[in-house]
Kinemage of the C-alpha trace (Angstrom):
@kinemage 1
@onewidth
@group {chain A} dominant
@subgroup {mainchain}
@vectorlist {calphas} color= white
{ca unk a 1} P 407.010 466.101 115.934
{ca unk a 2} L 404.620 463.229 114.956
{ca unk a 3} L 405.316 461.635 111.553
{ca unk a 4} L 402.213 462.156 109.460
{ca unk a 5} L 400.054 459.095 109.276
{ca unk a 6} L 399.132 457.440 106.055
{ca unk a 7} L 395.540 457.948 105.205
{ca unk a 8} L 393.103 455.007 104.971
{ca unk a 9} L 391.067 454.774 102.433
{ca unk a 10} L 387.309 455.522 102.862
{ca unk a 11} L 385.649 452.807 101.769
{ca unk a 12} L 383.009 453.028 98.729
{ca unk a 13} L 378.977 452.757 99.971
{ca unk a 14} L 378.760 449.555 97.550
{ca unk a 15} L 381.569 448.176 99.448
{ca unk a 16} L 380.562 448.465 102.771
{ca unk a 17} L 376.735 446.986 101.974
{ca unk a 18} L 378.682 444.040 100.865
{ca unk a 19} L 380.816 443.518 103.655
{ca unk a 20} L 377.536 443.934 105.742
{ca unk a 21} L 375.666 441.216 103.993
{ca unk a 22} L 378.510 439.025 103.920
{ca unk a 23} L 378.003 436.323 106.546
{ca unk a 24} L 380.192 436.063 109.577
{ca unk a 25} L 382.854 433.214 108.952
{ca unk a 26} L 383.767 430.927 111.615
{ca unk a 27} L 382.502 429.121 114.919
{ca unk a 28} L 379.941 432.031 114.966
{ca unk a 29} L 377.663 430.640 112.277
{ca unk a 30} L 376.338 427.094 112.745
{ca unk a 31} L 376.595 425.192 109.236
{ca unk a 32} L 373.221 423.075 108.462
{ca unk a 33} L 375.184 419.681 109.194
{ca unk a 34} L 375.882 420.923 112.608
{ca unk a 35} L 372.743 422.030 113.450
{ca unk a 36} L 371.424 418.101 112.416
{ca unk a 37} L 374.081 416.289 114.467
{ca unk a 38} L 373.068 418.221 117.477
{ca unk a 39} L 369.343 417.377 117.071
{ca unk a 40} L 370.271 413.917 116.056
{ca unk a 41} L 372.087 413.698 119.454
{ca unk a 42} L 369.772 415.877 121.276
{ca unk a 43} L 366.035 413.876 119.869
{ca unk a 44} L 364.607 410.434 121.125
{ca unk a 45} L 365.050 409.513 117.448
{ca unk a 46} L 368.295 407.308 117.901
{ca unk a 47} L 367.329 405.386 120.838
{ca unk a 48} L 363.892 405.076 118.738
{ca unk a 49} L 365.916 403.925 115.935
{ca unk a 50} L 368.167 401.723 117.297
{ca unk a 51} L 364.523 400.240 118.464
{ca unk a 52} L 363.262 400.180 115.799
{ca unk a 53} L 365.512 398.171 114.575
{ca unk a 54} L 366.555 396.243 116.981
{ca unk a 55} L 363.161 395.196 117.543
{ca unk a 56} L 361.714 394.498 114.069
{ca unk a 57} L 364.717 392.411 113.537
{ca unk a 58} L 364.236 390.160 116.393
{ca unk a 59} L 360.665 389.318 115.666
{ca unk a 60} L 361.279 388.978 111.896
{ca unk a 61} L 364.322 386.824 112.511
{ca unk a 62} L 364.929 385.507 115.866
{ca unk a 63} L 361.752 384.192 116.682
{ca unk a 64} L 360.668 381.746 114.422
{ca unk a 65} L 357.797 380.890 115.286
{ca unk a 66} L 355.821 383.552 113.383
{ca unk a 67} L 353.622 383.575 110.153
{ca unk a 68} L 356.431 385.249 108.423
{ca unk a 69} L 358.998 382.018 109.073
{ca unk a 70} L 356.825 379.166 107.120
{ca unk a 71} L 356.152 378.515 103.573
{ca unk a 72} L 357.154 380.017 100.556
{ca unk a 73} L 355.822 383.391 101.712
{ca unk a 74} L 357.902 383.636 104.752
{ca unk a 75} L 360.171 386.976 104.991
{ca unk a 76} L 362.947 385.910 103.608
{ca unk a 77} L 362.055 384.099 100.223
{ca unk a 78} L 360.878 386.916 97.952
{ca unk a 79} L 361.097 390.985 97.878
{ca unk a 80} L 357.570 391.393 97.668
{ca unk a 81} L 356.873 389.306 101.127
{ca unk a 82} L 359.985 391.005 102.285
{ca unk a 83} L 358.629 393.890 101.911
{ca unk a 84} L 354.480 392.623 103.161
{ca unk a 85} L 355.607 391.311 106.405
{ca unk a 86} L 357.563 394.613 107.473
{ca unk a 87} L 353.992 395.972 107.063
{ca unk a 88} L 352.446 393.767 108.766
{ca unk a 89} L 354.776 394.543 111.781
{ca unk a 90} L 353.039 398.155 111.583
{ca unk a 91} L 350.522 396.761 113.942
{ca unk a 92} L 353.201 397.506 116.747
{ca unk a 93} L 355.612 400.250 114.834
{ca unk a 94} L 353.154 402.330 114.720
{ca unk a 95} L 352.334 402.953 118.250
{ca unk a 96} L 355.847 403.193 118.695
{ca unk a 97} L 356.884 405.452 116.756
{ca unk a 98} L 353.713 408.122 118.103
{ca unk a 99} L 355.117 407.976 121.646
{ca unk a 100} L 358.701 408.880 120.168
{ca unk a 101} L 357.263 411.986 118.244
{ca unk a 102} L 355.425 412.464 121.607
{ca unk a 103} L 358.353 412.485 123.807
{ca unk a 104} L 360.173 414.459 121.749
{ca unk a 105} L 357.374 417.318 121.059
{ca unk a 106} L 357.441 417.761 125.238
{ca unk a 107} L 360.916 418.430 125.102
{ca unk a 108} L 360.798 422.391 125.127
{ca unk a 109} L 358.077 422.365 127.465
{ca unk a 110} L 360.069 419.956 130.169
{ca unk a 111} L 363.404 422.177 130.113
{ca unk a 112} L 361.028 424.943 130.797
{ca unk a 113} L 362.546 426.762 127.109
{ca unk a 114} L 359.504 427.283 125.709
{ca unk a 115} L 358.693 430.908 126.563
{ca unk a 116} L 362.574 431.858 126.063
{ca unk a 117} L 362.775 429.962 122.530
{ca unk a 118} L 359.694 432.212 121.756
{ca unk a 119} L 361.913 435.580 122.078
{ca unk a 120} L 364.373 434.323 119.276
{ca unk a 121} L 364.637 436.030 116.245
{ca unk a 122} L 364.894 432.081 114.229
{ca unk a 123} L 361.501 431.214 113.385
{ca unk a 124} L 359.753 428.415 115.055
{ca unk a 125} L 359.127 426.592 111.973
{ca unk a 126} L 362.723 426.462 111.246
{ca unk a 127} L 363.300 425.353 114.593
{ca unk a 128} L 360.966 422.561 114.388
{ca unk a 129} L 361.335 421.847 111.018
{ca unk a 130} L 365.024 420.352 112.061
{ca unk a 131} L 363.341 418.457 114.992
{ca unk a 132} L 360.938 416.818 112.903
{ca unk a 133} L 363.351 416.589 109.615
{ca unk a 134} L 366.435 414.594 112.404
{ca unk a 135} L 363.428 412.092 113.464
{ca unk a 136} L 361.880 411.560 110.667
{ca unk a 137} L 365.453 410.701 108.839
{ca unk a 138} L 366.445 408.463 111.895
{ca unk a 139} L 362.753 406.555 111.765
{ca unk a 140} L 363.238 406.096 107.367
{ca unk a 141} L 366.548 404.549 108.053
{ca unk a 142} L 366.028 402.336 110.262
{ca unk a 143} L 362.454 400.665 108.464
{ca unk a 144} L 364.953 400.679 105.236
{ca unk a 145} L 367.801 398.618 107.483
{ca unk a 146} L 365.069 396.593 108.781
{ca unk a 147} L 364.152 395.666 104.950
{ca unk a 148} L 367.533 395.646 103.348
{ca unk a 149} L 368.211 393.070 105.922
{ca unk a 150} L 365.816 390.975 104.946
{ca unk a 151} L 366.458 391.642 101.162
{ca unk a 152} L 370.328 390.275 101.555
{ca unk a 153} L 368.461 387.081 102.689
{ca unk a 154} L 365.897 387.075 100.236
{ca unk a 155} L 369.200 387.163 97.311
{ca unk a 156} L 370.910 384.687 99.143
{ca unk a 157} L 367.857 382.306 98.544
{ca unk a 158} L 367.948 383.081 95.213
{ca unk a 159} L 364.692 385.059 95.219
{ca unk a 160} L 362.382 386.946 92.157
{ca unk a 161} L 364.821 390.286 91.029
{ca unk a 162} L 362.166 393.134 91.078
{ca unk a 163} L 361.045 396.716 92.069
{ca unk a 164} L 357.063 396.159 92.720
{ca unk a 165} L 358.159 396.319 96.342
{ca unk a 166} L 359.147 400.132 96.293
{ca unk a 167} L 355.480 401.583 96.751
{ca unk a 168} L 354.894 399.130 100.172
{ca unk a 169} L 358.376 400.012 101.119
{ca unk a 170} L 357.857 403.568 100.825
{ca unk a 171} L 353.975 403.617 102.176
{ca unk a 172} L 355.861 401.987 105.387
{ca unk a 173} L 358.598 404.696 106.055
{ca unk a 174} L 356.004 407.528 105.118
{ca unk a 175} L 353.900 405.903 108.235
{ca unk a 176} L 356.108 405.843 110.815
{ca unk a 177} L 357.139 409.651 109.445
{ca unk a 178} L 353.501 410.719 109.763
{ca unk a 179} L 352.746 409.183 113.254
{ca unk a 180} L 355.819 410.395 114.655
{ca unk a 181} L 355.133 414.186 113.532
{ca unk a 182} L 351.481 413.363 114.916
{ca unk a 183} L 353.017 412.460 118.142
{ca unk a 184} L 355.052 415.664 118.060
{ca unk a 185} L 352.155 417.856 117.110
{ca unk a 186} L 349.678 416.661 119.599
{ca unk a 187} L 352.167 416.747 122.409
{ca unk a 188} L 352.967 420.163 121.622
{ca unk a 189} L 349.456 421.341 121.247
{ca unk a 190} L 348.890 419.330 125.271
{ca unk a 191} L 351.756 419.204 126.731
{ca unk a 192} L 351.236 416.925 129.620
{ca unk a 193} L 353.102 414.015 130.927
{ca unk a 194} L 349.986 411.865 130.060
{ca unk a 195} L 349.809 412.587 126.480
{ca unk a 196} L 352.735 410.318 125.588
{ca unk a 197} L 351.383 406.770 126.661
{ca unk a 198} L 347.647 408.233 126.426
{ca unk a 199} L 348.637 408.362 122.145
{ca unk a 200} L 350.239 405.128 122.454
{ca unk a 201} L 347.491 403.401 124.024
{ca unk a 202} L 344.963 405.052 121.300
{ca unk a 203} L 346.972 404.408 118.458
{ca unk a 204} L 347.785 400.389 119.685
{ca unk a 205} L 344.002 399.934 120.169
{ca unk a 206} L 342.880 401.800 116.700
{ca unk a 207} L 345.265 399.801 114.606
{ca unk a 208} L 344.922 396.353 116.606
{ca unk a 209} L 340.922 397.106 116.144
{ca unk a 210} L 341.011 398.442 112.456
{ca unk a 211} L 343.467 395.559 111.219
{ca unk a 212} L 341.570 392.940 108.608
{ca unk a 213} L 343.832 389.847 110.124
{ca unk a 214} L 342.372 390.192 113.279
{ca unk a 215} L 338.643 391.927 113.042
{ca unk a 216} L 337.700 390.697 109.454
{ca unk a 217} L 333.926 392.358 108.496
{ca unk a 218} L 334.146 393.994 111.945
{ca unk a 219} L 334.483 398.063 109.874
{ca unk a 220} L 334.132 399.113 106.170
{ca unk a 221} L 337.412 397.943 104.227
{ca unk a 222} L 338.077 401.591 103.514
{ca unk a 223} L 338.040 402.402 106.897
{ca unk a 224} L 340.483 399.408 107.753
{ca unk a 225} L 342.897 400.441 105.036
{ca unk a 226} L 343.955 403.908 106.457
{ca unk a 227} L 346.113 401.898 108.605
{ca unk a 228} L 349.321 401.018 107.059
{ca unk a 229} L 349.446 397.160 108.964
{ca unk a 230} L 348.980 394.788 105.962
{ca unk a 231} L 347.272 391.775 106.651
{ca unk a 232} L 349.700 388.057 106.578
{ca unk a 233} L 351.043 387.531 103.272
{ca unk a 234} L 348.369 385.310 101.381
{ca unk a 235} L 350.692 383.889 98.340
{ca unk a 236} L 353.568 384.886 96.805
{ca unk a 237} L 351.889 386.009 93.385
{ca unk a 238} L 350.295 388.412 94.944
{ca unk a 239} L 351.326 392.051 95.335
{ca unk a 240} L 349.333 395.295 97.144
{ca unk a 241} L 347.087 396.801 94.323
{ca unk a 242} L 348.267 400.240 93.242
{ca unk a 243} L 344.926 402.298 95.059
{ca unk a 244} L 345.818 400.979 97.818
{ca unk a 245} L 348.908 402.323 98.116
{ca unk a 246} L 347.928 405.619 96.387
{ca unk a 247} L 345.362 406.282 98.683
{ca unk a 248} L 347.258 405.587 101.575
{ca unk a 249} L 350.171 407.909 100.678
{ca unk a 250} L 347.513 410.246 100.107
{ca unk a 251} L 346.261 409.769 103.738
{ca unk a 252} L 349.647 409.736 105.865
{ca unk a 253} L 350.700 412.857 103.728
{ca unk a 254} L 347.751 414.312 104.988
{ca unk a 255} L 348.320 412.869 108.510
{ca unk a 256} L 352.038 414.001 108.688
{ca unk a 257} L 351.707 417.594 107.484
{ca unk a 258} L 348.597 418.186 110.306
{ca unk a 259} L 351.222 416.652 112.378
{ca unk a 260} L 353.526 419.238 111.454
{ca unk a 261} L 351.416 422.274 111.295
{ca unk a 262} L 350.239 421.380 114.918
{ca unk a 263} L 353.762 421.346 115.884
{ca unk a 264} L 354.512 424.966 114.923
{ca unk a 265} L 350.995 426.459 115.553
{ca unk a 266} L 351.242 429.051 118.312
{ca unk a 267} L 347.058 430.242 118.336
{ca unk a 268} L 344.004 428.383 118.366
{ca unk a 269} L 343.000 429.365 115.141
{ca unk a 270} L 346.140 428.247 113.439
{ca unk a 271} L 345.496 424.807 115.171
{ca unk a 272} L 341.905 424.583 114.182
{ca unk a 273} L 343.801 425.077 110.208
{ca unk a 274} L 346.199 422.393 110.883
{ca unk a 275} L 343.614 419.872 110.866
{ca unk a 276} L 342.441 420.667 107.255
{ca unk a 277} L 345.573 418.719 105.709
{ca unk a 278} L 344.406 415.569 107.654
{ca unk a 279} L 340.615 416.558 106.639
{ca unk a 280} L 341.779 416.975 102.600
{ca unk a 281} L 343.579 413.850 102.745
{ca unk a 282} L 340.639 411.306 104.164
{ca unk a 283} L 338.436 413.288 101.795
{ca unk a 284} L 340.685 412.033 98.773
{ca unk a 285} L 341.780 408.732 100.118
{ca unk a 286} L 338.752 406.763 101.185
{ca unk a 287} L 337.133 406.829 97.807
{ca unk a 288} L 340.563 406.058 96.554
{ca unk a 289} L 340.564 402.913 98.898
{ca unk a 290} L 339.088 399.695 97.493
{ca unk a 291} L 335.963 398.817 98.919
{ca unk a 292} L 336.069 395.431 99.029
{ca unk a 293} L 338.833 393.128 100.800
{ca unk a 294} L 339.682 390.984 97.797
{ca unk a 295} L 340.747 394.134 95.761
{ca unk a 296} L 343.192 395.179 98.058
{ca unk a 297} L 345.696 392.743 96.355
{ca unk a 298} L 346.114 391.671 92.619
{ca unk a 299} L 347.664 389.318 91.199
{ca unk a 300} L 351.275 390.196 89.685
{ca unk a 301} L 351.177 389.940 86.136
{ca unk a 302} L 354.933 389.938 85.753
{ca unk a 303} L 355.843 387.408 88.489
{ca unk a 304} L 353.570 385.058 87.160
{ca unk a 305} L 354.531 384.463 83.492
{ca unk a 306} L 355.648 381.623 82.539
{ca unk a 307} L 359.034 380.296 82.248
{ca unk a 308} L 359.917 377.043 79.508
{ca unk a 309} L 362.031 374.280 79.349
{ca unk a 310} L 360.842 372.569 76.917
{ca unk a 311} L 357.207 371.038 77.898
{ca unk a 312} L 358.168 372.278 81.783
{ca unk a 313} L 356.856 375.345 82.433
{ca unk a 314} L 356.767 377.311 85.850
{ca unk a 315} L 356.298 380.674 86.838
{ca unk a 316} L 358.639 383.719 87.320
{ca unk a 317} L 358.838 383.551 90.946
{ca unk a 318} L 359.790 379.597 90.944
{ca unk a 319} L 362.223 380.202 87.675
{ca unk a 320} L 365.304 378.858 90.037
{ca unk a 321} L 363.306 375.748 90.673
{ca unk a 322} L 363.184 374.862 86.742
{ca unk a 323} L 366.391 373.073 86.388
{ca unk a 324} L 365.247 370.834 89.475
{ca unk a 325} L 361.801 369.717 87.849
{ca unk a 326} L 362.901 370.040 84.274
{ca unk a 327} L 364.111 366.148 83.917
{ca unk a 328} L 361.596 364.657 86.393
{ca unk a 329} L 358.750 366.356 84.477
{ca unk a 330} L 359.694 365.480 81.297
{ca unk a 331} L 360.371 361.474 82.584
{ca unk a 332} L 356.602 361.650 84.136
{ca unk a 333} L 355.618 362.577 80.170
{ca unk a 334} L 357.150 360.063 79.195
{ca unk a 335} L 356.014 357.688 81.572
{ca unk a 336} L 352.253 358.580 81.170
{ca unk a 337} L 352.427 358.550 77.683
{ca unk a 338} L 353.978 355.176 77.028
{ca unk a 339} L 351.773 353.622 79.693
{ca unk a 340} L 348.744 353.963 76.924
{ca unk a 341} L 346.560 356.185 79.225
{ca unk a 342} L 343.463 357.906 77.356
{ca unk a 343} L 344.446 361.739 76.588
{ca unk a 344} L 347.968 361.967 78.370
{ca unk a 345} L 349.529 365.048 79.139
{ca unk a 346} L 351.861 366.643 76.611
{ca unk a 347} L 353.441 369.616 79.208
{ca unk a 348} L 353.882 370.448 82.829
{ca unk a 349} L 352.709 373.650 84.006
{ca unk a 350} L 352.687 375.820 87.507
{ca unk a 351} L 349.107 376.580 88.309
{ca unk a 352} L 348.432 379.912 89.833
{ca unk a 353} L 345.369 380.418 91.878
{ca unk a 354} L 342.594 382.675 91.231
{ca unk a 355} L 341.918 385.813 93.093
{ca unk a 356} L 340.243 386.216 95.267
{ca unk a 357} L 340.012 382.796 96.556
{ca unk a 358} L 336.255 382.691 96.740
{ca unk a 359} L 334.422 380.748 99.438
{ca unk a 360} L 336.170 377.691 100.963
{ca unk a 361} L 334.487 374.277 98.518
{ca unk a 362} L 335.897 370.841 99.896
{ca unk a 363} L 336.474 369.294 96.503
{ca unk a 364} L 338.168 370.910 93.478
{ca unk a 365} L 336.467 371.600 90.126
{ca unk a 366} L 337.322 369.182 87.111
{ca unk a 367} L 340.640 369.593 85.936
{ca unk a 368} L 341.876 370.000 82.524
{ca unk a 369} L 343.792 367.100 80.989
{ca unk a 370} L 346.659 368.883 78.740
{ca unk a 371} L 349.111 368.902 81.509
{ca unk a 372} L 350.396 368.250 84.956
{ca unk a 373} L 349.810 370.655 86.775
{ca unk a 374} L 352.309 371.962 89.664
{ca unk a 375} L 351.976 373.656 93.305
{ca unk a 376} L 355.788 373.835 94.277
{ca unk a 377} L 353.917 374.514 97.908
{ca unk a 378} L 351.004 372.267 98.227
{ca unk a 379} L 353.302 369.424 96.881
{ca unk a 380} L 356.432 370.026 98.889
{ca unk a 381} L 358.522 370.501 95.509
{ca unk a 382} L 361.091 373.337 96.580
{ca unk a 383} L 363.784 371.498 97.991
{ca unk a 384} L 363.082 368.235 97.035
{ca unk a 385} L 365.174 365.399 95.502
{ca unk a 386} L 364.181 364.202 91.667
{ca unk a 387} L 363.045 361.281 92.848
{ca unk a 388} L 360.560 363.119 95.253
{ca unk a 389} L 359.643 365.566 92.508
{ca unk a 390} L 358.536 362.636 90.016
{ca unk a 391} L 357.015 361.064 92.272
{ca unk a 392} L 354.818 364.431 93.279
{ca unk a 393} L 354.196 364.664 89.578
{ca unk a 394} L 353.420 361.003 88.916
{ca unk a 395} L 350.474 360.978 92.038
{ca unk a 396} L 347.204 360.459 90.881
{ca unk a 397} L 348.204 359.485 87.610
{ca unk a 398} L 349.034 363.250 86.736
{ca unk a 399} L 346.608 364.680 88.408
{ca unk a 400} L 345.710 367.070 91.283
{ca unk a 401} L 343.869 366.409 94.537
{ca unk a 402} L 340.287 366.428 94.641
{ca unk a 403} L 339.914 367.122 98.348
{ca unk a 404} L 340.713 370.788 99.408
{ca unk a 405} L 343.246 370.844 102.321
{ca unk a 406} L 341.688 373.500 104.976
{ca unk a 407} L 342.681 376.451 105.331
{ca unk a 408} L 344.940 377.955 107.933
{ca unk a 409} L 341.837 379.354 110.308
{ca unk a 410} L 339.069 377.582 108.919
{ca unk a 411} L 335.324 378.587 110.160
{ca unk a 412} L 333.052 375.907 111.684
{ca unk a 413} L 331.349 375.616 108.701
{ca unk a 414} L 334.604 374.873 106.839
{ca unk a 415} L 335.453 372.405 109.176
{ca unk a 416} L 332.335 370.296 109.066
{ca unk a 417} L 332.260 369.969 105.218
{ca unk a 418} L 336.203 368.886 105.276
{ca unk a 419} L 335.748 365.034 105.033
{ca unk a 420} L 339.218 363.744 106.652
{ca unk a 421} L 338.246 359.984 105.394
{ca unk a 422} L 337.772 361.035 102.026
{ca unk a 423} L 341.402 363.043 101.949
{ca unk a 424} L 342.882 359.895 103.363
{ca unk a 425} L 341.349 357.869 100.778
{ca unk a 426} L 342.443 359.861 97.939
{ca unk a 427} L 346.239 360.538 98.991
{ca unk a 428} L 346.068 356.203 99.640
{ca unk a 429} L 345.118 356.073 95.783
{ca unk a 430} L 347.356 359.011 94.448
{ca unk a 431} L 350.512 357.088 96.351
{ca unk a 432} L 349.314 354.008 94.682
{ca unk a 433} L 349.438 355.512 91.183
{ca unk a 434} L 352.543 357.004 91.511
{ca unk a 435} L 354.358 353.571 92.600
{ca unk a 436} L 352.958 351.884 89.681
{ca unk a 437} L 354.980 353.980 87.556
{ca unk a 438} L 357.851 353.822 89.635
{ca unk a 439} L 357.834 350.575 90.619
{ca unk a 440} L 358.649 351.306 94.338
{ca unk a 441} L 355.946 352.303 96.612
{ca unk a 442} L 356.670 355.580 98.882
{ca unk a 443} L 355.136 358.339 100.542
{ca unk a 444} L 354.463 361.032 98.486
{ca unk a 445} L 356.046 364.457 99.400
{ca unk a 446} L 354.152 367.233 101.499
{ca unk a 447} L 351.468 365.084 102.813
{ca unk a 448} L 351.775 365.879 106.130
{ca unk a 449} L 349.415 364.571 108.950
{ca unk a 450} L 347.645 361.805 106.550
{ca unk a 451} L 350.682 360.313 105.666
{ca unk a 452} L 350.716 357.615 108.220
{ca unk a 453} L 346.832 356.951 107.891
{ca unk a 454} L 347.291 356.919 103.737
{ca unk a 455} L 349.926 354.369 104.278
{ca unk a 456} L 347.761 352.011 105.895
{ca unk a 457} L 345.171 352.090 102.942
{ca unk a 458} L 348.247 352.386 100.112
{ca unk a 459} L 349.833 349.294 101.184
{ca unk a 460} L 347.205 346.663 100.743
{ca unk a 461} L 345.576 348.504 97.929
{ca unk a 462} L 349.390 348.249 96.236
{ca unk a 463} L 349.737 344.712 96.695
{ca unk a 464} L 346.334 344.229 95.294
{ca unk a 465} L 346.966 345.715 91.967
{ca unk a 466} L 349.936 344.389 91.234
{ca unk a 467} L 348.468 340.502 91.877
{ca unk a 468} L 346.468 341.514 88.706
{ca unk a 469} L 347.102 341.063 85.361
{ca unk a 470} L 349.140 343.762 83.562
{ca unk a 471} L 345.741 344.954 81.577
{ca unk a 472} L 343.838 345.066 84.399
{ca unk a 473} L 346.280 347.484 86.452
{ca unk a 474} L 346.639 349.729 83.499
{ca unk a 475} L 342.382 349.608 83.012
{ca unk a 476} L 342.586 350.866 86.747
{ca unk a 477} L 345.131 353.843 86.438
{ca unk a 478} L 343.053 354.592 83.243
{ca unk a 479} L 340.337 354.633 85.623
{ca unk a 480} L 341.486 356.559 88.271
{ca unk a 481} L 343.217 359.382 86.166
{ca unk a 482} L 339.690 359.395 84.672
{ca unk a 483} L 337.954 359.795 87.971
{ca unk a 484} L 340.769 362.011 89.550
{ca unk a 485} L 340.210 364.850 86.237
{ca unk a 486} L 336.811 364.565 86.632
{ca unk a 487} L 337.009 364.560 91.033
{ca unk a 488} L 333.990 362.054 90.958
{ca unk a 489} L 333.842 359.160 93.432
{ca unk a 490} L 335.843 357.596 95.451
{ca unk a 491} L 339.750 356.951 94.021
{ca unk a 492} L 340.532 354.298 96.477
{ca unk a 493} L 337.545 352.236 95.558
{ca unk a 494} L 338.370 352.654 91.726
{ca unk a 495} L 341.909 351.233 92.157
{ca unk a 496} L 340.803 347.963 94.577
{ca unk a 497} L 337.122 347.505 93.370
{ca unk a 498} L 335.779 346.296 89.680
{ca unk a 499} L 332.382 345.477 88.622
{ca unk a 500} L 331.436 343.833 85.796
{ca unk a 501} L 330.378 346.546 83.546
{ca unk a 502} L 333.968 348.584 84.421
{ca unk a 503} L 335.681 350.191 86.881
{ca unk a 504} L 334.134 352.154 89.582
């Protein structure tokens, strides 16, 4: 006879919903993180990324020889060129990060998934949305590793503490987000082994075509803006004006979320509706875009002000440099003031350049006489020894050149007005009045290719003034710090040359 067996209980309707809505624990149920390594492993967006990289680093760093290596804007000196000359690297990020999103967006199609991934219950949207979310995290991280690289350098070298960078930082990553989620859509929309380099080539030409450094006038500034490549860092005072950046967030969002909706359209009609983000977002960010060229930067308000040492004053950006030209600029005070000069200087002050620059003029406007004015890169002051520094301060009688050095890709035009002679002349005459403060004649720092032609002209004028009386040589430097605030005549001549009725 079978023992009677105990009776189970019968479990409760509120029970058993529960247990059915309770999700299945175990190897059964991918977890999120899961699901992201595999598409992390799966997606072109670590070999991108490792490109990325890899790439930006090499041109940035490794080879030299580019605008962002020279001068006090190179990429390493402050966070704000740092930050620039990433952007400027869009020019070939860009393209390469469309043919990733590309590539990837044919992957379905290649394994030949596309009709079986159709008949699962998960959403394509979700599906995609892990795609796009694993590349567009790989492609962030590596623009930010590319920057923070840079950025250790750019504390290393002591450089300007600040966040103004953040908005070109972030413009950047949001870029390479949007065209890679373009790339995606469009190559899931025609999915054909020629749609990968056909969006490459397209997007290399439109930026190389659009970008102000290398087609300046060539399209309507608005137009040239809605690609994120930043022209070559112009000065370090500068920073990107704030609708520039606004209305180019506006754009890539725009950009990226047609991108997106492209990517899980499955009808025409839902295609023709994924290009109304892209449509919105032009709508809103090319009035939003400055239309001229010389608003598309301001000058930073904040980097600019002015740091003291007593009468020495320099700006934000060059604070580190203050303890360098503190004593040399209060000895060239000194020195001008107890030589009896008419109206000596009582401070020395950083200049900062108006912007915009204006057209190119081959001689300077008068300068003001209340100080000595400073250009840490014109003058070849960063770096330099004290003596070099008063020297720089002491040229010209505290004063600064007349003649405007050319710029880095001067026009014809520009060219023919830049009289070499009259440069040569000057610099002769500037080295002159320095060394009769000093007592020593020497080249002056940062003059570059005229330094051997000055010397030629500095020597003879040197021993010339000194064979005068001690009257006469300080009439002359009166004359020529005259001449030099003004920037009339000829300096040279002033120094070596004396009529009758006063200096000339």
């Amino acid at each position: 006879m079978n023992s009677p067996q105990p009776s189970q209980p019968t479990p409760t309707p509120t029970a058993a919903a529960a247990n059915l809505k309770a999700p299945a624990p175990g190897p059964g149920r991918p977890r999120r993180g899961r699901i992201l390594r595999i598409e992390l492993r799966r997606s072109t967006g670590l070999w991108l990324g490792a490109l990325l990289l890899l790439g930006s680093v090499a041109l940035l760093q490794l080879f030299g020889g580019g605008p962002w290596a020279e001068g006090a804007e190179s990429w390493t000196a402050q966070w704000t060129s740092a930050a620039w000359w990433e952007r400027y690297l869009m020019v070939f990020l860009l393209p390469l990060a469309v043919a990733a999103g590309a590539v990837q967006g044919l992957r379905d199609h290649r394994s030949g998934m596309t009709e079986l991934l159709g008949t699962t219950p998960r959403p394509v949207r979700q599906r995609s949305a892990r795609t796009a979310g694993a590349l567009a995290l790989i492609l962030a991280t590596a623009y930010l590793l590319v920057f923070l690289y840079g950025g250790v350098q750019v504390i290393g070298n002591e450089g300007y503490a600040h966040l103004r960078w953040l908005p070109i930082v972030v413009v950047g990553a949001l870029a390479l987000v949007a065209a890679a989620w373009l790339g995606m859509g469009v190559a899931r929309t025609v999915p054909s082994a020629l749609t990968p380099p056909a969006l490459t080539l397209a997007t290399l030409m439109a930026v190389v075509l659009v970008h102000d450094a290398v087609t300046p006038g060539m399209f309507p500034n608005r137009i040239v803006l809605l690609s994120p490549s930043l022209a070559e860092v112009h000065s370090t005072f500068l920073n990107v004006a704030w609708r520039v950046n606004a209305g180019q967030t506006v754009w890539l969002l725009g950009l990226a979320a047609t991108g997106f909706l492209l990517l899980v359209a499955g009808k025409a009609r839902a295609r023709l509706l994924a290009l109304l983000p892209v449509v919105l977002g032009a709508a809103v960010a090319v009035p939003l875009l400055p239309a001229h060229q010389d608003r598309n930067y301001v000058i930073d308000k904040a980097a600019t002000a002015l740091v003291c040492d007593g009468p020495v004053c320099v700006t934000r950006v060059h604070e580190r440099e203050l303890a360098v030209l503190a004593g040399p600029g209060e000895e060239a005070l000194r020195l001008l003031t107890g030589a009896g000069l008419p109206d000596p200087p009582s401070a020395v002050r950083e200049t900062v350049p108006a912007w915009p620059l204006g057209p190119w003029q081959p001689q300077a406007p008068p300068q003001p006489a209340g100080f000595i004015p400073v250009d840490f890169e014109a003058q070849a002051l960063s770096g330099a020894t004290k003596d070099e520094v008063l020297r720089g301060l002491l040229a010209g009688a505290g004063t600064a050149p007349c003649v405007v050095p050319l710029r880095s890709y001067p026009t014809e035009e520009e060219e023919r007005r830049y009289d070499r002679t009259k440069a040569v002349r000057e610099l002769a005459a500037r080295t002159v009045a320095a060394a009769w403060f000093t007592g020593e004649l020497k080249p002056l720092p940062g003059t570059g290719e005229l330094r051997a032609d000055a010397g030629k002209l500095a020597g003879p004028a040197w021993n010339a003034l000194r064979a005068l009386p001690t009257d006469e040589q300080r009439t002359r430097i009166a004359a020529l710090r005259t001449a030099a605030l003004r920037c009339e005549g000829d300096l040279l001549a002033v120094l070596t040359v004396l009529k009758e009725d006063g200096p000339r």
